[in-house]
DRENDO-1510 file (C-alpha; in Angstrom, 1 decimal, always signed):
<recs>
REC; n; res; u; v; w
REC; 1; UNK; -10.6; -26.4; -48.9 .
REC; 2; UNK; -10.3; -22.8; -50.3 .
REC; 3; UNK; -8.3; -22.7; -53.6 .
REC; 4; UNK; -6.0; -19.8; -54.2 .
REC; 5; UNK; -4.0; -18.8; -57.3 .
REC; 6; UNK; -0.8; -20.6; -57.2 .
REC; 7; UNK; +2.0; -18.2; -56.0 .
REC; 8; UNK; +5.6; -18.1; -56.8 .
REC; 9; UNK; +6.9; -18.1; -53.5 .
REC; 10; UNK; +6.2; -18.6; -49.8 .
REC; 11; UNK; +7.9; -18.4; -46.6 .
REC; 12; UNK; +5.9; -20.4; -44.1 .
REC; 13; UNK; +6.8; -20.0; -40.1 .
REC; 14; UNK; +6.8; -23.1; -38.7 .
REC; 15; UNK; +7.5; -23.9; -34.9 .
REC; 16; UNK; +5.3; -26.8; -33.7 .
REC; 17; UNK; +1.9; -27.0; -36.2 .
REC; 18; UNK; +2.5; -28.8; -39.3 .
REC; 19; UNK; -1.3; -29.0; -40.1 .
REC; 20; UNK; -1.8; -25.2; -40.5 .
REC; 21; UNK; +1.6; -25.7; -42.3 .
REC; 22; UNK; +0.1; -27.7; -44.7 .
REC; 23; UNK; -3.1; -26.2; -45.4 .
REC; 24; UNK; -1.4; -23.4; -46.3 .
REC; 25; UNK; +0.7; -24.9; -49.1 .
REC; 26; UNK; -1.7; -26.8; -50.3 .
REC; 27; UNK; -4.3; -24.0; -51.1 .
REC; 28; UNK; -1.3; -21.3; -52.2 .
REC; 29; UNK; +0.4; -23.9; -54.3 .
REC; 30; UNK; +3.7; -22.4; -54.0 .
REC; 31; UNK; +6.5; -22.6; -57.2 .
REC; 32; UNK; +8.9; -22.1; -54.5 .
REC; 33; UNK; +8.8; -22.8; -50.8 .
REC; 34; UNK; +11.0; -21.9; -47.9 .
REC; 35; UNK; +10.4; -23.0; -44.4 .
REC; 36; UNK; +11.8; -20.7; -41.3 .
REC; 37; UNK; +12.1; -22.9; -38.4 .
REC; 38; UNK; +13.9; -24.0; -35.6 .
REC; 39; UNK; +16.3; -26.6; -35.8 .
REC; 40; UNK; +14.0; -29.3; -33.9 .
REC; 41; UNK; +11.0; -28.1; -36.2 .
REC; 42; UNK; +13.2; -30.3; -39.5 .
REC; 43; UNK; +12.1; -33.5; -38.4 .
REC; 44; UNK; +8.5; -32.5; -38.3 .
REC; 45; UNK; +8.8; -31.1; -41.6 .
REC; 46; UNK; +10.3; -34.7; -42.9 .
REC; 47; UNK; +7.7; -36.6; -41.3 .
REC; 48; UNK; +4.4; -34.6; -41.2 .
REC; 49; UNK; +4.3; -32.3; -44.2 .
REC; 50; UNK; +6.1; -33.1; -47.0 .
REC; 51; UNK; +3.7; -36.5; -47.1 .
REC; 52; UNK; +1.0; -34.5; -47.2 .
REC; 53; UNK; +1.5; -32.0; -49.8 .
REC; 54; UNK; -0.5; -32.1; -52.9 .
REC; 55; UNK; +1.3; -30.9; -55.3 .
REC; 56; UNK; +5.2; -30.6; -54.3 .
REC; 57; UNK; +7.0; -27.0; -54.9 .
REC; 58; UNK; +9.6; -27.1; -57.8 .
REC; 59; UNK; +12.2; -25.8; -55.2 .
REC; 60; UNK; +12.7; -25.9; -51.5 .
REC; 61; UNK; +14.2; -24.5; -48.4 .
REC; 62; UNK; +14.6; -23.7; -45.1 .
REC; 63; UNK; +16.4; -21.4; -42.6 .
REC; 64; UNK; +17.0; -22.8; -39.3 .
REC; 65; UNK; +16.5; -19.7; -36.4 .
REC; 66; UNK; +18.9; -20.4; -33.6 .
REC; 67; UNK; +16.5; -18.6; -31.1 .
REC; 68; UNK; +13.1; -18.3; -31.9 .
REC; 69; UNK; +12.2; -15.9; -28.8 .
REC; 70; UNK; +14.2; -13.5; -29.9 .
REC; 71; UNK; +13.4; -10.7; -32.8 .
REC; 72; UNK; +17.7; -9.7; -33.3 .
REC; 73; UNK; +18.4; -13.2; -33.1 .
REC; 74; UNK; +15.4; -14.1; -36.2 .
REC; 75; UNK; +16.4; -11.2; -37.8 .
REC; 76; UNK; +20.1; -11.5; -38.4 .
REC; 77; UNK; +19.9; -15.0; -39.4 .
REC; 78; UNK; +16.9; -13.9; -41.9 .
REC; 79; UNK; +18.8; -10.8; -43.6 .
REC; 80; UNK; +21.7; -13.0; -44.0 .
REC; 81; UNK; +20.5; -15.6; -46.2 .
REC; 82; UNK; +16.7; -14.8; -47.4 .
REC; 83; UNK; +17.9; -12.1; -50.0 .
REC; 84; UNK; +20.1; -14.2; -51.6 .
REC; 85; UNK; +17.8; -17.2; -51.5 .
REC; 86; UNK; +14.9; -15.3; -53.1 .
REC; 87; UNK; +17.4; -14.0; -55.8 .
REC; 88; UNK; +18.4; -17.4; -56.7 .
REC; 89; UNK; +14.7; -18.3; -57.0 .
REC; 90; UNK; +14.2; -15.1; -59.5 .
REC; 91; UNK; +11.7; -13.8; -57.2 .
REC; 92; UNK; +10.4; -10.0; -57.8 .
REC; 93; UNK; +9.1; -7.8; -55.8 .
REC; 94; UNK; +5.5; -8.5; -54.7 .
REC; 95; UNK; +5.9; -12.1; -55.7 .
REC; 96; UNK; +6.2; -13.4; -52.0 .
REC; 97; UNK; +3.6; -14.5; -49.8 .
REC; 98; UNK; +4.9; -15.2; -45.7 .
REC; 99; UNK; +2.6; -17.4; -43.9 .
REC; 100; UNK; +3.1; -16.2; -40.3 .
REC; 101; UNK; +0.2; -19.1; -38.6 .
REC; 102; UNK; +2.9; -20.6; -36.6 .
REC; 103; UNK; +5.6; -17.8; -36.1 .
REC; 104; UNK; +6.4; -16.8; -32.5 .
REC; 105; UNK; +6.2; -13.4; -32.1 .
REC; 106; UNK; +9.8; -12.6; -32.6 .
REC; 107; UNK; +9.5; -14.1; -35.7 .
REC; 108; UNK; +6.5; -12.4; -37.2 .
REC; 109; UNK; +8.0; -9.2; -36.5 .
REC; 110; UNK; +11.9; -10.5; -38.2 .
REC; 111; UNK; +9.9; -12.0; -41.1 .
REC; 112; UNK; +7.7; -8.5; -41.7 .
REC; 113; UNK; +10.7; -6.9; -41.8 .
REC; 114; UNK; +13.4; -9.2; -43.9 .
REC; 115; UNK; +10.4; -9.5; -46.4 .
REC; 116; UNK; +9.1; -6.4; -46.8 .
REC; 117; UNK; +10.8; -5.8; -50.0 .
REC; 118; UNK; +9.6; -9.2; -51.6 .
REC; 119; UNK; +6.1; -9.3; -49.8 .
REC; 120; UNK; +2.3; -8.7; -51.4 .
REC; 121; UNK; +0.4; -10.7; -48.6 .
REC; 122; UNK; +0.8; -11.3; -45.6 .
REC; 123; UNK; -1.4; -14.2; -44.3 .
REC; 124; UNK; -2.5; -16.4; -41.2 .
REC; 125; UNK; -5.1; -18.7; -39.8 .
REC; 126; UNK; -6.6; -17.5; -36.5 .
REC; 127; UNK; -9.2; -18.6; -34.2 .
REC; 128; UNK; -12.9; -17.8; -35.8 .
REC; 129; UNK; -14.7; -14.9; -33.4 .
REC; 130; UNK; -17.6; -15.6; -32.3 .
REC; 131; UNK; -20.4; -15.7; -34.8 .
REC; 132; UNK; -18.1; -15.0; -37.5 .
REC; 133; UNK; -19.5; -14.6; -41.1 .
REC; 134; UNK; -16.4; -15.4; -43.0 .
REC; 135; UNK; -15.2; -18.9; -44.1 .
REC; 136; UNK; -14.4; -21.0; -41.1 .
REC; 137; UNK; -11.8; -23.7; -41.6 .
REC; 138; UNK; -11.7; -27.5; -38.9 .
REC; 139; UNK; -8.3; -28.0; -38.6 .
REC; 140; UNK; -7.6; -30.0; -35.2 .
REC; 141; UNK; -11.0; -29.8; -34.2 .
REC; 142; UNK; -10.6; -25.8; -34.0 .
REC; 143; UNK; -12.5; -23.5; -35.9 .
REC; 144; UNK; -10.2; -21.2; -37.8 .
REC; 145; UNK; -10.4; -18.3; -40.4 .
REC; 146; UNK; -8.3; -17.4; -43.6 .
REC; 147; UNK; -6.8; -13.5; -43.0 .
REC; 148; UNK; -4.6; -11.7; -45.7 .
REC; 149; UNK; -3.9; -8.3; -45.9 .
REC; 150; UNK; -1.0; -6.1; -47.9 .
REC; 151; UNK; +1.9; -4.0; -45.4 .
REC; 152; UNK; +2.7; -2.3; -48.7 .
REC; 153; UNK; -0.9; -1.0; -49.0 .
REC; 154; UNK; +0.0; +1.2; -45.8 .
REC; 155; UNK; +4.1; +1.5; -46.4 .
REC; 156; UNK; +3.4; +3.0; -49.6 .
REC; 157; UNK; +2.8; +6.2; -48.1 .
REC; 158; UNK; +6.2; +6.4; -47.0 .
REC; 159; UNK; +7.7; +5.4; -49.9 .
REC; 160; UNK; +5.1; +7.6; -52.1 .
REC; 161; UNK; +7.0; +10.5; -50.2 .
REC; 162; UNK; +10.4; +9.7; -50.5 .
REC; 163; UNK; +9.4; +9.0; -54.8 .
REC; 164; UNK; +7.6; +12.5; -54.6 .
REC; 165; UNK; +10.9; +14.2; -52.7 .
REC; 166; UNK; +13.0; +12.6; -55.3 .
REC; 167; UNK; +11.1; +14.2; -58.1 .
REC; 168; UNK; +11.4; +17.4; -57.0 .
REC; 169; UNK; +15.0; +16.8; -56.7 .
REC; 170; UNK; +15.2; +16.3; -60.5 .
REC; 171; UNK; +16.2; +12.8; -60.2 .
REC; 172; UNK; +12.7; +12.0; -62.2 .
REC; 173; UNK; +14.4; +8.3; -63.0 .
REC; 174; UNK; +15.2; +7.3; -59.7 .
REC; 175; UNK; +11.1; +8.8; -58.5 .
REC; 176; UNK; +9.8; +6.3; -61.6 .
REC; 177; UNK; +12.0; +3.4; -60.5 .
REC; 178; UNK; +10.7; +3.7; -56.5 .
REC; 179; UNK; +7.0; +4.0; -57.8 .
REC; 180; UNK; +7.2; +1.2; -60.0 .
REC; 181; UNK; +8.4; -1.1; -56.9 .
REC; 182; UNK; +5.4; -0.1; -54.9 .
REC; 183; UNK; +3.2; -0.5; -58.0 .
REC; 184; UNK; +4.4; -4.1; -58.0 .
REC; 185; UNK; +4.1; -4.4; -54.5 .
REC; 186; UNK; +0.6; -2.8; -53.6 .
REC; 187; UNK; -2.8; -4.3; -53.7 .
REC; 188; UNK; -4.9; -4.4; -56.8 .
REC; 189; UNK; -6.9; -1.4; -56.3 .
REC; 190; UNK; -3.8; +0.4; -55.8 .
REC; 191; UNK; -1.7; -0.3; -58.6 .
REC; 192; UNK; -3.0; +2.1; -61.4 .
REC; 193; UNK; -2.6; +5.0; -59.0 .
REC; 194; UNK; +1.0; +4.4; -58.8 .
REC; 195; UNK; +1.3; +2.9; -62.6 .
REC; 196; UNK; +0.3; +6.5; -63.3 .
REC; 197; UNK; +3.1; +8.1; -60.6 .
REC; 198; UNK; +5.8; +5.8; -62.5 .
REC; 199; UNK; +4.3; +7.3; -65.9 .
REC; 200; UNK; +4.2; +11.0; -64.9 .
REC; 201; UNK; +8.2; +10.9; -63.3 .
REC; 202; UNK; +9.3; +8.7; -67.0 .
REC; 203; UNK; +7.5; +11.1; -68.7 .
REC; 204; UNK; +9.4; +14.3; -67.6 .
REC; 205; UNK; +12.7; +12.6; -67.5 .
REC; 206; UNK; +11.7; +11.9; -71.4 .
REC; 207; UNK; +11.5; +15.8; -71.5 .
REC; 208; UNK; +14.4; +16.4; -69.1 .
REC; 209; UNK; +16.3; +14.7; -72.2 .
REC; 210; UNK; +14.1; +16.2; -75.0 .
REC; 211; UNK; +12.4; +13.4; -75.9 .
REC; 212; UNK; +9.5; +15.4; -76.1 .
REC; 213; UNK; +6.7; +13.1; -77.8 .
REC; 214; UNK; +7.6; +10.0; -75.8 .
REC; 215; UNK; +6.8; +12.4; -72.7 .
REC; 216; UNK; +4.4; +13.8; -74.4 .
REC; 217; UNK; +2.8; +10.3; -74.7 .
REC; 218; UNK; +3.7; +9.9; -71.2 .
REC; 219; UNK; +1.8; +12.6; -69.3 .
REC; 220; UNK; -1.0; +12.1; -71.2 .
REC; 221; UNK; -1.1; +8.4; -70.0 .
REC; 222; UNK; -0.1; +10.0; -66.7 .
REC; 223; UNK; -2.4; +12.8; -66.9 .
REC; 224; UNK; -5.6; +10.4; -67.5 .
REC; 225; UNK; -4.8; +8.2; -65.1 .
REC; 226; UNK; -4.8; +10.9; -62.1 .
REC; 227; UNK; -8.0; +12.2; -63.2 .
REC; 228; UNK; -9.6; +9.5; -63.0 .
REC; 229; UNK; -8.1; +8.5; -59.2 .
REC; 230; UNK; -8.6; +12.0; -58.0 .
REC; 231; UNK; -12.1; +11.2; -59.0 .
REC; 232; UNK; -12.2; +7.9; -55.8 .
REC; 233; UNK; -10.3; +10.4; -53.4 .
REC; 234; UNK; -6.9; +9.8; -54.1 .
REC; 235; UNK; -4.0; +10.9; -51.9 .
REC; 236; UNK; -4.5; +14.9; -50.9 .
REC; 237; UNK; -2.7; +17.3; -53.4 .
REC; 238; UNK; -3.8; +15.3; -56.1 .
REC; 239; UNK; -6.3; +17.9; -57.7 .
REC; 240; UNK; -4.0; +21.0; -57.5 .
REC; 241; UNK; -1.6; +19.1; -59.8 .
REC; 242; UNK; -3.3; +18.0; -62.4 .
REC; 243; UNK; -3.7; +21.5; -63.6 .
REC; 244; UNK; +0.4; +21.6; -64.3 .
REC; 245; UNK; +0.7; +18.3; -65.2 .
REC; 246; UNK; -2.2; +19.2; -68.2 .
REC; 247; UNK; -0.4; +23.0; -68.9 .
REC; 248; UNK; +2.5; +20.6; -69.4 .
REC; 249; UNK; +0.9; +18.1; -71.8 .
REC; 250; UNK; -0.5; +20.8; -73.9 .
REC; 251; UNK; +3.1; +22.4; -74.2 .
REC; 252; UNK; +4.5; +19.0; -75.6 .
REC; 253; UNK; +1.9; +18.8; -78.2 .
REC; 254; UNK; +2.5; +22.1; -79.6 .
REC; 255; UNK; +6.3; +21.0; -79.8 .
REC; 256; UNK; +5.3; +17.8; -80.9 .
REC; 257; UNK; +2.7; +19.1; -83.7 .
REC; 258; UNK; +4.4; +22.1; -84.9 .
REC; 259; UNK; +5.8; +21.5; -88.4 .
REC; 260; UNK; +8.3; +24.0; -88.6 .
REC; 261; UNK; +11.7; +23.2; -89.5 .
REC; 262; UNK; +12.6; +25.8; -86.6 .
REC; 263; UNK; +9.9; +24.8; -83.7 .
REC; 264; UNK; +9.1; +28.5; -81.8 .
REC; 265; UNK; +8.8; +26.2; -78.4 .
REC; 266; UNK; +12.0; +24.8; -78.6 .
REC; 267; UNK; +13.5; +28.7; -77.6 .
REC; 268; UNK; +10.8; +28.1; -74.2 .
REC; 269; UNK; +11.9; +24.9; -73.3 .
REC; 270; UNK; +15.6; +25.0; -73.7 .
REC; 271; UNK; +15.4; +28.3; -71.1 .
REC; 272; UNK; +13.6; +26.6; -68.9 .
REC; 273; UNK; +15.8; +23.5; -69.0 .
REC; 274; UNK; +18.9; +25.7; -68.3 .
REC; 275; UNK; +17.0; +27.1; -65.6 .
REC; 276; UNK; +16.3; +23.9; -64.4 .
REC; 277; UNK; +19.8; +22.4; -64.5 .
REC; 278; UNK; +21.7; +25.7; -62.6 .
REC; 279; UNK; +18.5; +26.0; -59.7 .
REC; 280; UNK; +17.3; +23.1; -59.5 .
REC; 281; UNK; +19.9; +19.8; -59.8 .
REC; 282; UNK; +22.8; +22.9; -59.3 .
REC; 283; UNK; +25.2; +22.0; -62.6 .
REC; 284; UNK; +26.0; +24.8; -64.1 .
REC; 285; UNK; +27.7; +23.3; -66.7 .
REC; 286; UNK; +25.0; +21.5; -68.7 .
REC; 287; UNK; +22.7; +25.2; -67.5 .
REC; 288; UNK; +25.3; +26.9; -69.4 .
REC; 289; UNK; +25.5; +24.2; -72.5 .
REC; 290; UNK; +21.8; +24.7; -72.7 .
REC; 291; UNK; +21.6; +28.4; -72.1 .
REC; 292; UNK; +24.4; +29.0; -75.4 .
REC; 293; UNK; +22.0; +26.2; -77.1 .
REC; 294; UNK; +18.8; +28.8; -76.2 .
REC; 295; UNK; +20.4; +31.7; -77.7 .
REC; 296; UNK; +21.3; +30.0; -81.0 .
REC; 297; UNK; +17.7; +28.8; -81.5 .
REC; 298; UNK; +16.8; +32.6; -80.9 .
REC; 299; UNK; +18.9; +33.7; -83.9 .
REC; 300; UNK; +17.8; +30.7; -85.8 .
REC; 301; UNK; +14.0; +31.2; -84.6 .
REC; 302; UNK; +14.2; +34.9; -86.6 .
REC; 303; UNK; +16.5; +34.1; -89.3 .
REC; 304; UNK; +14.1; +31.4; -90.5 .
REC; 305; UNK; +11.0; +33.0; -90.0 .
REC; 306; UNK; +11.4; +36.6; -91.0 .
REC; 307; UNK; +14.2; +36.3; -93.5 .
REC; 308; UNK; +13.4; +32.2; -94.5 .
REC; 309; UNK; +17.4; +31.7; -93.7 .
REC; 310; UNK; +18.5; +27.8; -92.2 .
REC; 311; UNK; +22.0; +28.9; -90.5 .
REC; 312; UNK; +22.7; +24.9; -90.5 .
REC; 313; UNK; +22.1; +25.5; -94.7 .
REC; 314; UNK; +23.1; +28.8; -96.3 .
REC; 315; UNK; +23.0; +30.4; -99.4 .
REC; 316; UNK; +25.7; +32.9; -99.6 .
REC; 317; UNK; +23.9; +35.3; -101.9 .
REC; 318; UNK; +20.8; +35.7; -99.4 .
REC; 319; UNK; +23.1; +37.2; -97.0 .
REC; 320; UNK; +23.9; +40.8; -96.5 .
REC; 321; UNK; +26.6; +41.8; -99.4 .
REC; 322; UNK; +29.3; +42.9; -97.0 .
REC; 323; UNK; +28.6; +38.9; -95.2 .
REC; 324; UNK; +28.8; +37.2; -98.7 .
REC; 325; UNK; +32.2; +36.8; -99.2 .
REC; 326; UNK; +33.0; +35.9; -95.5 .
REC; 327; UNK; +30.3; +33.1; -95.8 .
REC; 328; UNK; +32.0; +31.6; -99.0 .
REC; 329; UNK; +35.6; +31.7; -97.3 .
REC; 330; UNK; +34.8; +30.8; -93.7 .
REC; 331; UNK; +31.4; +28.9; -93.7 .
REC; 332; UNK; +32.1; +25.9; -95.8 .
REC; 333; UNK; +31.6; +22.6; -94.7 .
REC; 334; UNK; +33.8; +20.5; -97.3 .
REC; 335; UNK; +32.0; +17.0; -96.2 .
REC; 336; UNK; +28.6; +17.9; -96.8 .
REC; 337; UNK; +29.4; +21.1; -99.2 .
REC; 338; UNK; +26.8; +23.3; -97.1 .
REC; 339; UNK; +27.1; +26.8; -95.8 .
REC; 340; UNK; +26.7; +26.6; -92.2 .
REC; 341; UNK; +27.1; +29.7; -89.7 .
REC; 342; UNK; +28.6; +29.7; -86.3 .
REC; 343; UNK; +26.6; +31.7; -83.5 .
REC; 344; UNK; +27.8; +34.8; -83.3 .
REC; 345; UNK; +27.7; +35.3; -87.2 .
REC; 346; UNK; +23.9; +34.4; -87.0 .
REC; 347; UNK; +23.5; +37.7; -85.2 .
REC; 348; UNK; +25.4; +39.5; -87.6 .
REC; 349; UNK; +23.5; +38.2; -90.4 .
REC; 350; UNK; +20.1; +39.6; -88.8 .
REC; 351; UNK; +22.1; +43.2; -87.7 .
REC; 352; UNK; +22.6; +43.6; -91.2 .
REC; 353; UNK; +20.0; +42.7; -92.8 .
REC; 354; UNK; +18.3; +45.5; -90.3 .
REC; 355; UNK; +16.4; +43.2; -87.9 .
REC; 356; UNK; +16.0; +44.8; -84.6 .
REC; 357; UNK; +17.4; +41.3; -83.0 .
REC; 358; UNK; +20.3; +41.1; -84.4 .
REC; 359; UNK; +21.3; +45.4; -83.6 .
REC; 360; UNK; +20.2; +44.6; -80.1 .
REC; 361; UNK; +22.5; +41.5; -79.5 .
REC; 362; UNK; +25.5; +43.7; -81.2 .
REC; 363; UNK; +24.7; +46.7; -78.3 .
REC; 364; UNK; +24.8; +43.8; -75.8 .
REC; 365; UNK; +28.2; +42.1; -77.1 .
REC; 366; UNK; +30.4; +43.8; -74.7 .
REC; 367; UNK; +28.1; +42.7; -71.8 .
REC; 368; UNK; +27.7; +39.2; -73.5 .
REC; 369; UNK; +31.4; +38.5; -74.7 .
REC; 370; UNK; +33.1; +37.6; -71.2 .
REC; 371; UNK; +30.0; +35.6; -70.5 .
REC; 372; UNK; +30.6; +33.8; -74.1 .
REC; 373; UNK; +34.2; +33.4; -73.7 .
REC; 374; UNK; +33.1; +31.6; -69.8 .
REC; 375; UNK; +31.0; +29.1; -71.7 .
REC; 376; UNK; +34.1; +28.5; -74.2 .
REC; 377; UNK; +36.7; +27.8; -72.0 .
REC; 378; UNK; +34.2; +25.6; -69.6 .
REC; 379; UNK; +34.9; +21.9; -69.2 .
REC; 380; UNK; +31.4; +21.2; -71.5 .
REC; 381; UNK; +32.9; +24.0; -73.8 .
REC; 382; UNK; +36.2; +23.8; -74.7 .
REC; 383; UNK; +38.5; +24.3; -72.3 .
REC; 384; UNK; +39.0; +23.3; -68.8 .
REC; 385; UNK; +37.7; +25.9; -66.3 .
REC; 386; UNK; +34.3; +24.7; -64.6 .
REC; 387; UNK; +32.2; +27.3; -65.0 .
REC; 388; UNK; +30.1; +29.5; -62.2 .
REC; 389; UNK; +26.7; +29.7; -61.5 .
REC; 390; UNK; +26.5; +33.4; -61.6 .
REC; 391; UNK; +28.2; +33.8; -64.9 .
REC; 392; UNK; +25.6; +31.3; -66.5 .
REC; 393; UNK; +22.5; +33.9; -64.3 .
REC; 394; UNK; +24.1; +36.7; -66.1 .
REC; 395; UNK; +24.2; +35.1; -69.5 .
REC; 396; UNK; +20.6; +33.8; -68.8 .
REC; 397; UNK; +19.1; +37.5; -67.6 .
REC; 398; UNK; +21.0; +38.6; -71.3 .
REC; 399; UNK; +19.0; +36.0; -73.5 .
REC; 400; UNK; +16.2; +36.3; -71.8 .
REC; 401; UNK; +16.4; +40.1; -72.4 .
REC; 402; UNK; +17.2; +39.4; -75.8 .
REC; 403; UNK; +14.7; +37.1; -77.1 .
REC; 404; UNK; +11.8; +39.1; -75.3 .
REC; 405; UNK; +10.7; +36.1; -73.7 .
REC; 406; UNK; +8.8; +36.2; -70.1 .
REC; 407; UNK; +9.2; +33.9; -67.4 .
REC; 408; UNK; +5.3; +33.4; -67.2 .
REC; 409; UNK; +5.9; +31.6; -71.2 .
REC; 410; UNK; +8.3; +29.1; -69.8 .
REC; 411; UNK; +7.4; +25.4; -69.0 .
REC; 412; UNK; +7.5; +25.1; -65.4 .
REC; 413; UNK; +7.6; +21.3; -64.2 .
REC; 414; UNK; +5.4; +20.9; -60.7 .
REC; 415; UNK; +6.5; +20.2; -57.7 .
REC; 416; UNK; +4.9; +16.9; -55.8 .
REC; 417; UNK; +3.3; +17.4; -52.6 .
REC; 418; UNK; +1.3; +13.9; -52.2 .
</recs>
């Protein structure tokens, strides 16, 4: 007899052929069995296969099916109890193996579906075609053959879209958890194509919460991985996004690498995240947190590189003489004993000491002051009014304005089409 790897778990269909029963077990070698049977099937059970098992399953069912010619009948009784049998069992996805040899048809079509989100194999003995080249197996003076196939190798499709339309939602954890189930669930060959999809969504929901070199580490991963399955085929719309995914990459690594104590990227990415956040996921709230974030980094971004001034650390006399004086009275941490400057004094700094970013944000203050004061008094700000999406656009067209940045220089995440 054929030897398989033992399996952790196996639901066997059994009506009225304990032989096929047993072969089964025997060559799976289940941790964990579960018969699905009607009630007159338990005696045979008793009598006919558990005597003949070789090597007896650390833990064992059954479900009794009231009405085996019947698919509602099978199928209520099955999503009723098999869930919480196979939790108690610690079973994970793609751990299962259903034996459907001596299911009725309502019941091969009630186990497909109950199982589906345990099952990796699927497998039965059938009657050997004629002249058939595969194994052939005498049970009962019949000559049989050994089939197994994967549903999840053709349901993953489905679910690859529904991980793919998650993604482009934003909700990049939930699009990493669903393609890490199916990557559990499909076939060998399978797996590493969507080990990488799990990779690429983790990665940019690293980034989505600035954990840029653990998503940086990520899309590389990612980034490799789809290469090389884009190379066997793949799944159409693979090759148009490996350019992005790459563009991306290469962004993170010049975050990652830059030494700076002020990174010039950081300006790129926090525009693009605010953009993001109010366009894509709609919350204008954490668009407007990251947007007031954005222009900060744009003051600090000059201060430090044209005029080697850390806002966050301050020395009073580098300052503009008329700005002295203010620093020492207003500035002072007492914890820490460091000068540290608010945003709107960063600008002032840079007006006067004649840089052309800060005289340009004091001819926008009257445009940018009500759009300031809506970020204050928002519920992420300080106050209690949620704030609107069009007052976080207008604040967002302002810095943008501002910083001279151009939309073509911001990170753009891609959108999945697979």
């Amino acid at each position: 007899m054929a030897q398989d790897h033992p399996v952790k778990a196996l639901v066997i269909a059994l009506v009225d052929d304990p032989v096929a029963a047993v072969y089964s077990i025997n060559r799976l070698k289940p941790d964990a069995l579960c018969f699905v049977l009607p009630e007159a099937a338990k005696a045979l059970v008793e009598s006919a296969v558990q005597p003949k098992i070789e090597q007896m399953p650390r833990r064992w069912d059954w479900l009794v099916l009231a009405e085996t010619g019947e698919f509602a009948a099978c199928h209520q009784t099955l999503a009723r109890s098999l869930p919480d049998l196979l939790r108690s069992w610690e079973v994970q996805p793609g751990e299962l193996v259903v034996d459907m040899t001596g299911s009725t048809a309502a019941m091969a079509g009630a186990l497909t579906v109950a199982t589906l989100p345990w099952c990796s194999r699927v497998v039965s003995l059938i009657q050997a075609p004629q002249g058939a080249d595969d194994e052939t197996i005498e049970l009962n003076g019949q000559a049989l053959v050994w089939t197994q196939s994967n549903p999840w190798d053709e349901a993953a499709t489905v679910s690859r879209r529904e991980g793919c339309e998650l993604f482009n939602r934003g909700d990049y954890s939930a699009a990493a958890k669903l393609f890490r189930d199916v990557e559990m669930r499909v076939s060998g060959g399978g797996k590493p194509l969507y080990r990488a999809f799990a990779d690429l969504a983790e990665g940019y929901n690293l980034w989505e919460r600035f954990h840029y070199r653990q998503a940086w580490d990520k899309l590389k991963t990612a980034a490799k991985a789809l290469e090389m399955a884009s190379l066997w085929g793949g799944p159409p719309g693979l090759k148009t996004l490996l350019p992005s995914i790459k563009a991306n990459a290469g962004f993170l690594e010049r975050l990652v690498l830059d030494p700076a104590e002020v990174k010039d990227s950081l300006l790129l990415d926090l525009l693009a995240h605010a953009s993001r956040r109010l366009h894509g996921v709609r919350d204008p709230e954490g668009a407007m947190t990251a947007l007031v974030r954005a222009l900060e980094a744009c003051a600090q971004r000059q201060l430090f590189k044209q005029h080697k001034i850390k806002s966050w650390d301050v020395q009073p006399e580098r300052l503009p003489q008329a700005l002295q004086e203010t620093c020492r009275t207003c500035y002072l941490e007492d914890i820490d004993g460091k000068y540290k400057l608010p945003l709107q004094a960063q600008f002032r700094v840079l007006a006067g000491l004649g840089d052309q970013l800060g005289q340009s944000f004091l001819r926008e203050w009257p445009t940018m002051k009500p759009l300031l004061d809506a970020a204050h008094h928002a519920v992420l700000g300080h106050g209690f009014e949620p704030v609107k999406g069009e007052r976080v656009q207008q604040l967002y067209d302002v810095v943008v304005k501002l910083s001279g940045v151009t939309e073509s220089s911001l990170p753009k995440f891609p959108s999945l089409a697979l």
